[in-house]
mmJSON file of the N, C-alpha and C atoms, coordinates in Angstrom:
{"data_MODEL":{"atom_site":{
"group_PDB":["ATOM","ATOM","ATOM","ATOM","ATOM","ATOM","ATOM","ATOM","ATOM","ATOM","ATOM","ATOM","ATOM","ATOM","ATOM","ATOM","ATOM","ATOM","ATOM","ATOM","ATOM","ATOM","ATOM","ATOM","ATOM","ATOM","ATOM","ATOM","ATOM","ATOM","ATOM","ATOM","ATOM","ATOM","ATOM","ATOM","ATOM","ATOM","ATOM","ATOM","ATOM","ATOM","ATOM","ATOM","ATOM","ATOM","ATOM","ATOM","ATOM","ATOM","ATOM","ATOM","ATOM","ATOM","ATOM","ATOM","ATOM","ATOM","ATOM","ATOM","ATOM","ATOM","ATOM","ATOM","ATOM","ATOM","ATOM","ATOM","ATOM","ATOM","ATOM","ATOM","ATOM","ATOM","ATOM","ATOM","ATOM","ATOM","ATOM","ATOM","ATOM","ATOM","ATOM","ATOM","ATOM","ATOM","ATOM","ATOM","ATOM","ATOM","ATOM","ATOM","ATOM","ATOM","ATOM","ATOM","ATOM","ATOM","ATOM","ATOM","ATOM","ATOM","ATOM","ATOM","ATOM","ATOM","ATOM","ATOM","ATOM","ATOM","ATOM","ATOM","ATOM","ATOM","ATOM","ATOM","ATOM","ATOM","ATOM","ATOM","ATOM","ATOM","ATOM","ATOM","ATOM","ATOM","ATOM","ATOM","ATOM","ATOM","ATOM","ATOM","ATOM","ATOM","ATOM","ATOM","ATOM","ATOM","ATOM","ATOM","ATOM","ATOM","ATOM","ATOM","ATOM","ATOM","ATOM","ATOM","ATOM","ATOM","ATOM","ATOM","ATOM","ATOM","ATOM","ATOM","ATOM","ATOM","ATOM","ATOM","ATOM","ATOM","ATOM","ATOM","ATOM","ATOM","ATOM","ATOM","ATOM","ATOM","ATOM","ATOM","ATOM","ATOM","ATOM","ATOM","ATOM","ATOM","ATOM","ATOM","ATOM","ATOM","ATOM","ATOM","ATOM","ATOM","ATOM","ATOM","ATOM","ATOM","ATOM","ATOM","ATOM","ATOM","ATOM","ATOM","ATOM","ATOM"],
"id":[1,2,3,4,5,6,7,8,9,10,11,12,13,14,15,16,17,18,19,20,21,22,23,24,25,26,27,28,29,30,31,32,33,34,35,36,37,38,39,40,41,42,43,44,45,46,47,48,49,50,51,52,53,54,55,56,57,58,59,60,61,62,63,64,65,66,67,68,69,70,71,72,73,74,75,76,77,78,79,80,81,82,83,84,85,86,87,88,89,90,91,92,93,94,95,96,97,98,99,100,101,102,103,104,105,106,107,108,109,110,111,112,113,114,115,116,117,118,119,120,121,122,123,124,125,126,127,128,129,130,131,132,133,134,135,136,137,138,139,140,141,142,143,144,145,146,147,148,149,150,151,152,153,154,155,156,157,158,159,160,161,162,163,164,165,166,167,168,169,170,171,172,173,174,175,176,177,178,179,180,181,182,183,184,185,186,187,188,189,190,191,192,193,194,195,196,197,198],
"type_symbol":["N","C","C","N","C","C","N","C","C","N","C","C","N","C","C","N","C","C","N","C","C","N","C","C","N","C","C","N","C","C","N","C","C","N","C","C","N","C","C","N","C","C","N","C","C","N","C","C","N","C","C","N","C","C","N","C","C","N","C","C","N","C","C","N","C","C","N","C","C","N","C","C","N","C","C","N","C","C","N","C","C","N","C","C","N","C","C","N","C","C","N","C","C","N","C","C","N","C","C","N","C","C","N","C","C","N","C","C","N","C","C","N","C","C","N","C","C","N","C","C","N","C","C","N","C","C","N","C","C","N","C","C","N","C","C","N","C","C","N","C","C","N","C","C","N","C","C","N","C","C","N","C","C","N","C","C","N","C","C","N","C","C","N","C","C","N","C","C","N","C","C","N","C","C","N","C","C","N","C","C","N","C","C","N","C","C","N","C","C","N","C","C","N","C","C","N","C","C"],
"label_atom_id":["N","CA","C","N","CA","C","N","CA","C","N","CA","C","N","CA","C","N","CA","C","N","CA","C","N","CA","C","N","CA","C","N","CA","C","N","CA","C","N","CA","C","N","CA","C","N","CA","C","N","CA","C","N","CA","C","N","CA","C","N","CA","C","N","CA","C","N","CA","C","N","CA","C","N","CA","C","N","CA","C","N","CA","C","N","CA","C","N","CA","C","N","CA","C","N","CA","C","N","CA","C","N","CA","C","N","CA","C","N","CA","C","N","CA","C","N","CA","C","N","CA","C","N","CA","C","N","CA","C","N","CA","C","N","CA","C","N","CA","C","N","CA","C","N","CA","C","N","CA","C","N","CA","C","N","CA","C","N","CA","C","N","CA","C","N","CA","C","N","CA","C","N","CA","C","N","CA","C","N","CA","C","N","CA","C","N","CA","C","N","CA","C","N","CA","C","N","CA","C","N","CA","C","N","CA","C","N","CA","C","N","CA","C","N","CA","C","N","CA","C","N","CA","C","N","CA","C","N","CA","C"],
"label_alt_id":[null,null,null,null,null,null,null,null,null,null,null,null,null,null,null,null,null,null,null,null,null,null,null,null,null,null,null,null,null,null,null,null,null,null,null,null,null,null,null,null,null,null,null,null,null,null,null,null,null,null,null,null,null,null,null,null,null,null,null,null,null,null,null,null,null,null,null,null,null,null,null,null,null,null,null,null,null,null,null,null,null,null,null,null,null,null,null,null,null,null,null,null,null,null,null,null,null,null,null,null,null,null,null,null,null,null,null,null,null,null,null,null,null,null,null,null,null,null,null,null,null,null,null,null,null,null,null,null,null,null,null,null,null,null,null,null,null,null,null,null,null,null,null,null,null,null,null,null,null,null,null,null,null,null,null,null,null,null,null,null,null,null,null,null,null,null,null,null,null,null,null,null,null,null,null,null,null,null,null,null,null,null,null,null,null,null,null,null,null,null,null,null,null,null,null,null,null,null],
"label_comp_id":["UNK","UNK","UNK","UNK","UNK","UNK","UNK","UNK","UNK","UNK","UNK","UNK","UNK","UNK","UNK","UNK","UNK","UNK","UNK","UNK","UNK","UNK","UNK","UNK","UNK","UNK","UNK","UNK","UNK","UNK","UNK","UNK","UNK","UNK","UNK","UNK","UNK","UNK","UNK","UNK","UNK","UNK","UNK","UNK","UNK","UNK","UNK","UNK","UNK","UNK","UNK","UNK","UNK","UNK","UNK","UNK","UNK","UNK","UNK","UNK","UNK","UNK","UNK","UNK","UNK","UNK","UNK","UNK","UNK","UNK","UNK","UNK","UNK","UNK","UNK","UNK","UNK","UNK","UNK","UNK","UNK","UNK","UNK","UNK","UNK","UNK","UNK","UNK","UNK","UNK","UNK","UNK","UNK","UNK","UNK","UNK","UNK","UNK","UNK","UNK","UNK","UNK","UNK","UNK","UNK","UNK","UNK","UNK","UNK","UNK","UNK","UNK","UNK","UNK","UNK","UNK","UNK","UNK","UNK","UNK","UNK","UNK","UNK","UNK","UNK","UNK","UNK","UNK","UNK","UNK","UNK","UNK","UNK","UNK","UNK","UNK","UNK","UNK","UNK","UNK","UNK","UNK","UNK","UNK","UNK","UNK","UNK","UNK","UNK","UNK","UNK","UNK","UNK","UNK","UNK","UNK","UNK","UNK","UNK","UNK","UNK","UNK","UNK","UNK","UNK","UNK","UNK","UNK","UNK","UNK","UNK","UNK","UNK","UNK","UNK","UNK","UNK","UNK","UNK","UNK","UNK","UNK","UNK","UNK","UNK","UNK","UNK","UNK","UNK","UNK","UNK","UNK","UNK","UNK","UNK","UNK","UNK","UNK"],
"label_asym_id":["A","A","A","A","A","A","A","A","A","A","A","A","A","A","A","A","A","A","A","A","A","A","A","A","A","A","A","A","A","A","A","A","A","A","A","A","A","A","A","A","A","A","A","A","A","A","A","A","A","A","A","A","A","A","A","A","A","A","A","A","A","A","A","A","A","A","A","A","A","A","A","A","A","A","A","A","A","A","A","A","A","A","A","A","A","A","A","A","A","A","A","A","A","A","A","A","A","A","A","A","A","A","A","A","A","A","A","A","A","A","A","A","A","A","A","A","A","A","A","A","A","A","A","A","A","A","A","A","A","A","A","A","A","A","A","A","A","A","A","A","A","A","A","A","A","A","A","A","A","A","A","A","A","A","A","A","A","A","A","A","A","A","A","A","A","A","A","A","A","A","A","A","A","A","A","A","A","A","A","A","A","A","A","A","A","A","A","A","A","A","A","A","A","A","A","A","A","A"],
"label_entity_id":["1","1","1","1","1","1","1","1","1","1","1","1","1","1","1","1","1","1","1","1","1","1","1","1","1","1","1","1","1","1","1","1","1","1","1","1","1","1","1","1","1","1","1","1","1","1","1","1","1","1","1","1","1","1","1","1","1","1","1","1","1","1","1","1","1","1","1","1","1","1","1","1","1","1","1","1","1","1","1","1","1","1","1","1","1","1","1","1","1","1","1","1","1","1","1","1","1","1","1","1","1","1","1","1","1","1","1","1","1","1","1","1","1","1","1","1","1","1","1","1","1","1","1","1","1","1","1","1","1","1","1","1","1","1","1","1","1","1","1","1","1","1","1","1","1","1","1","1","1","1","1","1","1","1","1","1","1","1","1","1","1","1","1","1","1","1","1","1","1","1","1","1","1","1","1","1","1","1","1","1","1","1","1","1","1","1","1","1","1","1","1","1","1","1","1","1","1","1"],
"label_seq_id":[1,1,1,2,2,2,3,3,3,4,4,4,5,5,5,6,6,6,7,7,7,8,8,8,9,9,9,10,10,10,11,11,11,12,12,12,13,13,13,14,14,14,15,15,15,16,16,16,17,17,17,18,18,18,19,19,19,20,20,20,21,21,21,22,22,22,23,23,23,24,24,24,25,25,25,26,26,26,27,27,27,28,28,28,29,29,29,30,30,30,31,31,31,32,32,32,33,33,33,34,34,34,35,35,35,36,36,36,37,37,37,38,38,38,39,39,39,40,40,40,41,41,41,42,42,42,43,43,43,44,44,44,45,45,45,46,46,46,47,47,47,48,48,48,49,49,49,50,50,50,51,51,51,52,52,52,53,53,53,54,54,54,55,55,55,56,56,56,57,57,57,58,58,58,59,59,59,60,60,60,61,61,61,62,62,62,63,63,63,64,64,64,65,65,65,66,66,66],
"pdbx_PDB_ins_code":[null,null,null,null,null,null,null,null,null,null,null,null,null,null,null,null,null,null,null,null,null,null,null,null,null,null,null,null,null,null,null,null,null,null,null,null,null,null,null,null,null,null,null,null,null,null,null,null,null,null,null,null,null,null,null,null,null,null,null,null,null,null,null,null,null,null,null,null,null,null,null,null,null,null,null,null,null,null,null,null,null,null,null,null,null,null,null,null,null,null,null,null,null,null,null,null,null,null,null,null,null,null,null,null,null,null,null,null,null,null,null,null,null,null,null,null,null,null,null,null,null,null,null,null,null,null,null,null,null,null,null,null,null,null,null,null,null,null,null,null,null,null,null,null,null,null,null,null,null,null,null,null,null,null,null,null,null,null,null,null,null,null,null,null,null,null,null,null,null,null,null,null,null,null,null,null,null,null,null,null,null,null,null,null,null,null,null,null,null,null,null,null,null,null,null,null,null,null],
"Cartn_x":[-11.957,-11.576,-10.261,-9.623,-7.991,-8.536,-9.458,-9.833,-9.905,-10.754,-11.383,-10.027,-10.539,-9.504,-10.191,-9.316,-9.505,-8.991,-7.745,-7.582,-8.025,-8.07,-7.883,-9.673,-10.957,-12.148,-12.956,-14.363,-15.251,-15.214,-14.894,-14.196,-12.935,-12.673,-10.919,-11.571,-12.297,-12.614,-13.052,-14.481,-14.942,-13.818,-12.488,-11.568,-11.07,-10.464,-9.748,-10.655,-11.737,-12.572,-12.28,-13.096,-13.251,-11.641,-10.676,-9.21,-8.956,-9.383,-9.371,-9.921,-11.004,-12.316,-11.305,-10.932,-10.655,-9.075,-8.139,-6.962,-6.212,-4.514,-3.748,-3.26,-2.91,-1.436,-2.424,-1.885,-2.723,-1.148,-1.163,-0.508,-1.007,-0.213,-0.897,0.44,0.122,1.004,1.374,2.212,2.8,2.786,2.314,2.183,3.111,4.078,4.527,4.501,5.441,5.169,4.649,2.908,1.71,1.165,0.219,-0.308,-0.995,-1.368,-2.298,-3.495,-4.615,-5.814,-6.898,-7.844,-8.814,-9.708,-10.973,-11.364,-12.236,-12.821,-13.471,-12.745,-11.313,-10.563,-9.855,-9.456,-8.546,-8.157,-7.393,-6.394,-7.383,-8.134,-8.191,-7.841,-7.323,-6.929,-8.233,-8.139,-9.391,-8.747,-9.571,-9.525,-10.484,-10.598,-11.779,-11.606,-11.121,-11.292,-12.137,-12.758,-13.666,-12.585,-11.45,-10.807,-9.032,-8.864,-7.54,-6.41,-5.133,-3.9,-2.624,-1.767,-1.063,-0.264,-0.488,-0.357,1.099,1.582,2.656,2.124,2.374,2.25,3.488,3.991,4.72,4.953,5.709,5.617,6.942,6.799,8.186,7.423,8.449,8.586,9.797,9.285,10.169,10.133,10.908,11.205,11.812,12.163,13.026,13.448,14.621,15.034,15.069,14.564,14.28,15.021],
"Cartn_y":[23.686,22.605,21.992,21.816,20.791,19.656,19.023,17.886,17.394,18.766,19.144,19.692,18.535,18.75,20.404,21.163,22.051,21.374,21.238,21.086,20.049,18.856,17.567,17.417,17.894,17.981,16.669,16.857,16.288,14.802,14.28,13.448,12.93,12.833,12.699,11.544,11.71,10.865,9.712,9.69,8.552,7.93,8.298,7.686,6.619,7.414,6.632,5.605,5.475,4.26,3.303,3.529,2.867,1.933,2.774,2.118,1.212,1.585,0.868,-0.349,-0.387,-1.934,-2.776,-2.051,-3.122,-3.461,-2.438,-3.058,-2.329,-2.55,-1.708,-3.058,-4.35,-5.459,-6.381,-7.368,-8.438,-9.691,-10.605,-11.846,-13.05,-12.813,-14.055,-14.983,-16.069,-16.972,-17.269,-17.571,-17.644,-19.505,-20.206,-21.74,-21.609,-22.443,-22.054,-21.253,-20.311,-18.649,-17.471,-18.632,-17.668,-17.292,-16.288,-15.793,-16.806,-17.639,-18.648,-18.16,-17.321,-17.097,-17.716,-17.914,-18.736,-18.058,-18.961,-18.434,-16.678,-16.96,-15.186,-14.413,-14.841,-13.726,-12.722,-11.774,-10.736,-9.932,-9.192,-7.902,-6.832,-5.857,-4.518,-3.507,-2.433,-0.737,-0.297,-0.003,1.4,2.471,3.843,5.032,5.337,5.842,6.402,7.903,8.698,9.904,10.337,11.515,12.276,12.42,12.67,12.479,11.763,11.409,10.891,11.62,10.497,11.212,10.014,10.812,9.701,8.446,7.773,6.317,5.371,4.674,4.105,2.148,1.295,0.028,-0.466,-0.964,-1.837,-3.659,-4.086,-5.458,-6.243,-6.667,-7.701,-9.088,-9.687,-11.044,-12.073,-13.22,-13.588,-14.962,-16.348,-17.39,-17.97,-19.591,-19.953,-19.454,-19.399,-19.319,-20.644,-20.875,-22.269,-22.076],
"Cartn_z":[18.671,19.556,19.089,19.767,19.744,18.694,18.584,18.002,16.641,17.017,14.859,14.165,12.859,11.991,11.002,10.854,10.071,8.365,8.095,6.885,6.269,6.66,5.595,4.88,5.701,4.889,5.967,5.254,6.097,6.023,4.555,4.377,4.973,6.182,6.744,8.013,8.532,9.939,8.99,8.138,7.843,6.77,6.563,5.98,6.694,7.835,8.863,9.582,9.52,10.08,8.91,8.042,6.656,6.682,6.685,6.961,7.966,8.881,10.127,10.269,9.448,9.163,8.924,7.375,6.18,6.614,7.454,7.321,6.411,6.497,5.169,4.882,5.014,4.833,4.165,4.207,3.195,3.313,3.407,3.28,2.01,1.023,0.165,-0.257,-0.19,-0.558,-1.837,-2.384,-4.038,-3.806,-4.962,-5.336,-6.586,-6.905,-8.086,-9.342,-8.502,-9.171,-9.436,-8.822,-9.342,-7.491,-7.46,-6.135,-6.274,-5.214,-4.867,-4.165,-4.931,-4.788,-5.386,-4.404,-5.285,-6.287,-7.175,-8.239,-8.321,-6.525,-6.201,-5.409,-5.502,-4.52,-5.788,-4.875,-5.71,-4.769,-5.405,-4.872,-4.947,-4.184,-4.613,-3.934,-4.518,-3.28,-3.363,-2.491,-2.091,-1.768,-2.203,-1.759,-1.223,0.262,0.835,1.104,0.576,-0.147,-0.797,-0.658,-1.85,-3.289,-2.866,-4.404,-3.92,-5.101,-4.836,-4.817,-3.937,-4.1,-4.329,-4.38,-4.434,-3.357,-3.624,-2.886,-3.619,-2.329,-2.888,-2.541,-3.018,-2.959,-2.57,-1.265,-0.74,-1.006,-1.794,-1.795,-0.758,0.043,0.434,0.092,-0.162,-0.954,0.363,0.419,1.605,0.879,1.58,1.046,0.706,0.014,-0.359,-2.007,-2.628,-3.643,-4.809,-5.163,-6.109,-7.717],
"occupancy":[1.0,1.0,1.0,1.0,1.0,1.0,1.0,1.0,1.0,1.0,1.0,1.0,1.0,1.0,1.0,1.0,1.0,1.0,1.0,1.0,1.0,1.0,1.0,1.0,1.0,1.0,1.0,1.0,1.0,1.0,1.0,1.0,1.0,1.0,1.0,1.0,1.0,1.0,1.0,1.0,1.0,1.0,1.0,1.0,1.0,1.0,1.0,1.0,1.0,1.0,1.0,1.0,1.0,1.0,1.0,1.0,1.0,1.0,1.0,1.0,1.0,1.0,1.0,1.0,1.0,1.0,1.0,1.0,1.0,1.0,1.0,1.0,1.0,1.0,1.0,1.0,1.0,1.0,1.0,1.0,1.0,1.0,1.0,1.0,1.0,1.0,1.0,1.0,1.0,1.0,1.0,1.0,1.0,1.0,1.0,1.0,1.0,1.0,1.0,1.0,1.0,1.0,1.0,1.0,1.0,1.0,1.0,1.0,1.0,1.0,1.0,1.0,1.0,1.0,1.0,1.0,1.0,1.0,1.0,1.0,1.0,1.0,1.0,1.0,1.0,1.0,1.0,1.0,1.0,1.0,1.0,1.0,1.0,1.0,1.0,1.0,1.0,1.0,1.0,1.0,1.0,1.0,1.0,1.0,1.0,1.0,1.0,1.0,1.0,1.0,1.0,1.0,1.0,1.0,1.0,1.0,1.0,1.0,1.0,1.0,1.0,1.0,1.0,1.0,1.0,1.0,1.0,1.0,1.0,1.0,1.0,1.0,1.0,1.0,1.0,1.0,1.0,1.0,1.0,1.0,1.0,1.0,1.0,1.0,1.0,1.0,1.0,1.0,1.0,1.0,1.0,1.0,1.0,1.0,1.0,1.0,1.0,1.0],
"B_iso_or_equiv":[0.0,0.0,0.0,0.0,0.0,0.0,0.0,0.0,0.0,0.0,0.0,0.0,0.0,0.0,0.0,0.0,0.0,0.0,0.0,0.0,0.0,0.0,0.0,0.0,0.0,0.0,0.0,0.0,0.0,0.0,0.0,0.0,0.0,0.0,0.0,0.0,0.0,0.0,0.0,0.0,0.0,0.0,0.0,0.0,0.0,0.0,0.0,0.0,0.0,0.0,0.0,0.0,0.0,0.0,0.0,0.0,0.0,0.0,0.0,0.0,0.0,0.0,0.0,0.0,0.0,0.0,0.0,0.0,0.0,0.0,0.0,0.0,0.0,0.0,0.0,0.0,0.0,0.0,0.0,0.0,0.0,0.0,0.0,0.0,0.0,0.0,0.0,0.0,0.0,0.0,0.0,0.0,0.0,0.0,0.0,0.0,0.0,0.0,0.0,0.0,0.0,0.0,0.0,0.0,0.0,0.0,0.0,0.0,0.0,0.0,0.0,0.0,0.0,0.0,0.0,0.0,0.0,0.0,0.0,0.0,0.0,0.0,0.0,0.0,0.0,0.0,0.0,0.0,0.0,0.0,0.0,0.0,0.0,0.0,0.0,0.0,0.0,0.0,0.0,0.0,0.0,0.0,0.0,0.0,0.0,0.0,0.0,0.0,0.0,0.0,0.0,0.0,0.0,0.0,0.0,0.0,0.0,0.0,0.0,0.0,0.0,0.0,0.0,0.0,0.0,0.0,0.0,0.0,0.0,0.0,0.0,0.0,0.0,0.0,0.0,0.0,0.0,0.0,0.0,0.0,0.0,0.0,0.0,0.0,0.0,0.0,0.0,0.0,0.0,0.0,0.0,0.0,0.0,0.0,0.0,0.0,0.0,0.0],
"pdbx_formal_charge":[null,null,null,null,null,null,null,null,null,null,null,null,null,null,null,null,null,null,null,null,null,null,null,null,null,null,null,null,null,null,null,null,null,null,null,null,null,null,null,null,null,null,null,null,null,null,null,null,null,null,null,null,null,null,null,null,null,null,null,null,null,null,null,null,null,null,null,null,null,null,null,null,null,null,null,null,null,null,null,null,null,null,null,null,null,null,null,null,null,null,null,null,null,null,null,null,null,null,null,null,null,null,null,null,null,null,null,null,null,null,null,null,null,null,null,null,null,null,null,null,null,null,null,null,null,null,null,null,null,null,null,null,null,null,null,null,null,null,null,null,null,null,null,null,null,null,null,null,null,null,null,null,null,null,null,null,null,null,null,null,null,null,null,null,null,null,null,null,null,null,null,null,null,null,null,null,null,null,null,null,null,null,null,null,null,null,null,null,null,null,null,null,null,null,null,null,null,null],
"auth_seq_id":[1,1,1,2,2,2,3,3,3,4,4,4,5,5,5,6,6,6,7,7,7,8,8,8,9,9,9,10,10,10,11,11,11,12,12,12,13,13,13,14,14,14,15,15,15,16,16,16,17,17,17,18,18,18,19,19,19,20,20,20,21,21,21,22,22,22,23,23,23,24,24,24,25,25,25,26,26,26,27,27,27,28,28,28,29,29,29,30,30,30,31,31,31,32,32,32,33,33,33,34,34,34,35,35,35,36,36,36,37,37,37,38,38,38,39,39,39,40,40,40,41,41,41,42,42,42,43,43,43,44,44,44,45,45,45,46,46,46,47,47,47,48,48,48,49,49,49,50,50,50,51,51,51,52,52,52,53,53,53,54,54,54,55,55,55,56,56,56,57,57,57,58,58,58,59,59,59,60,60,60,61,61,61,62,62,62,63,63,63,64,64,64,65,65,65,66,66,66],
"auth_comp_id":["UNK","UNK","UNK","UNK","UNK","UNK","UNK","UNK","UNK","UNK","UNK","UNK","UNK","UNK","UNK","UNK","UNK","UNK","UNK","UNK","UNK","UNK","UNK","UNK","UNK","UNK","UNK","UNK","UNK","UNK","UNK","UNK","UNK","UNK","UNK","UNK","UNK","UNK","UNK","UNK","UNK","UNK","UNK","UNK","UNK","UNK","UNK","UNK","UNK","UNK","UNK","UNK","UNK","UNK","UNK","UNK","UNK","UNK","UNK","UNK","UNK","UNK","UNK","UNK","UNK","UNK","UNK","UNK","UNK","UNK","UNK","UNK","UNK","UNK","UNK","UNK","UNK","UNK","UNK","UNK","UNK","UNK","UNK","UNK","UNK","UNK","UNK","UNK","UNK","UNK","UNK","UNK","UNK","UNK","UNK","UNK","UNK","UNK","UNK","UNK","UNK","UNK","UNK","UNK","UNK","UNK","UNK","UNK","UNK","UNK","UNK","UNK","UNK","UNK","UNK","UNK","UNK","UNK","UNK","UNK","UNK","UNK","UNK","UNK","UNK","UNK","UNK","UNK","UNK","UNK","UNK","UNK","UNK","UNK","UNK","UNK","UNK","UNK","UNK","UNK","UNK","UNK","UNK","UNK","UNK","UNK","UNK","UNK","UNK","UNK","UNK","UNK","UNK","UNK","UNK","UNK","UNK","UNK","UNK","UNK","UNK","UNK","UNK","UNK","UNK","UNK","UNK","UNK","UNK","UNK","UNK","UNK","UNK","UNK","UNK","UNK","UNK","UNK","UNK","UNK","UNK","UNK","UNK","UNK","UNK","UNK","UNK","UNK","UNK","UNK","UNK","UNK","UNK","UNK","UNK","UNK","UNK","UNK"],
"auth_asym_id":["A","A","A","A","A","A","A","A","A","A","A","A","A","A","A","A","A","A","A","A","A","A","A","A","A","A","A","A","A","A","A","A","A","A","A","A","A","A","A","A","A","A","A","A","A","A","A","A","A","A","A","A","A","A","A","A","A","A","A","A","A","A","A","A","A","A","A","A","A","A","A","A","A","A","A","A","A","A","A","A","A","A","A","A","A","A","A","A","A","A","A","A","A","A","A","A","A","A","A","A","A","A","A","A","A","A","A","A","A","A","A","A","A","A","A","A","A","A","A","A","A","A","A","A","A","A","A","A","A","A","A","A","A","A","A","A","A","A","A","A","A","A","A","A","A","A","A","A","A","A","A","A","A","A","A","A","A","A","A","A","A","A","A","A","A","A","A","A","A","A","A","A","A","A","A","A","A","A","A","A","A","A","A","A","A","A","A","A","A","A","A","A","A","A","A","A","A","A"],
"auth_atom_id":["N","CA","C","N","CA","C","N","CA","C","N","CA","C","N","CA","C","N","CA","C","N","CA","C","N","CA","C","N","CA","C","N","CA","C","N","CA","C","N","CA","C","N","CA","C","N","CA","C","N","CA","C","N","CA","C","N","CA","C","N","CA","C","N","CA","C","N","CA","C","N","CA","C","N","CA","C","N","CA","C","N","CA","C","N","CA","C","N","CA","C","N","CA","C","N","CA","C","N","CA","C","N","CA","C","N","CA","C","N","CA","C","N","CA","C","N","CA","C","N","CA","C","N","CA","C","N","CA","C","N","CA","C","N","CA","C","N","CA","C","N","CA","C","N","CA","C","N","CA","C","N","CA","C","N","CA","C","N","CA","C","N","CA","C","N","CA","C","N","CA","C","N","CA","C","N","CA","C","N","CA","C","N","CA","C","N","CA","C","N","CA","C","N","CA","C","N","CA","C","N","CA","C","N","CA","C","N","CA","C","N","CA","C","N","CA","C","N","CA","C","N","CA","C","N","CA","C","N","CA","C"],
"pdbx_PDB_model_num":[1,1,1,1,1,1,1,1,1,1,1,1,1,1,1,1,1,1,1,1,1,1,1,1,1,1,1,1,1,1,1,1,1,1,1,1,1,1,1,1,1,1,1,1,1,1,1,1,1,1,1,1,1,1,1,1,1,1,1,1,1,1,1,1,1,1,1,1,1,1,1,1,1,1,1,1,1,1,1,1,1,1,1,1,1,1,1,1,1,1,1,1,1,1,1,1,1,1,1,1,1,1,1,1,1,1,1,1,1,1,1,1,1,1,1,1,1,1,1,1,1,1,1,1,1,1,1,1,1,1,1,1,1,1,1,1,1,1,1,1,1,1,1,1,1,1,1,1,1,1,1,1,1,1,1,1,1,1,1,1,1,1,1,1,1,1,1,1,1,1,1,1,1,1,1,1,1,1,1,1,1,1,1,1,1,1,1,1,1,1,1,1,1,1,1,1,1,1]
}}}
C-alpha cells in the first residue's frame, strides 16, 4: 500500500503520535538570569524510538539586553 511505511520500523507511527501529544517547542521565561521554573517543573527530551538517534536542541533567546 502507498501508506505503509516500509523502512523506518513498527515503531515510526506510534512515534509520531506520541510527538504530536506532547508537542516539540516549549516557552520558558528567564527571571534574573535564571529559567523561571517552579519547584516540580523541568526540562525533559524524550525519545519515542525503539532506539536512539541523533537529535539537535534549538535555543532562541529574545529580549531586552541588561
Amino acid at each position: 500500500s502507498y501508506w505503509t511505511h516500509t523502512v523506518e520500523g513498527p515503531d515510526d507511527m506510534p512515534a509520531h503520535v506520541k510527538a504530536a501529544l506532547l508537542g516539540s517547542s516549549v516557552t520558558i521565561p528567564v527571571a534574573d538570569g535564571s529559567l523561571a521554573l517552579g519547584t516540580w517543573q523541568g526540562i525533559y527530551l524524550c525519545e519515542h524510538r525503539d532506539s536512539a538517534s541523533g537529535r539537535e536542541l534549538v535555543v532562541t533567546a529574545w529580549g531586552e539586553e541588561r
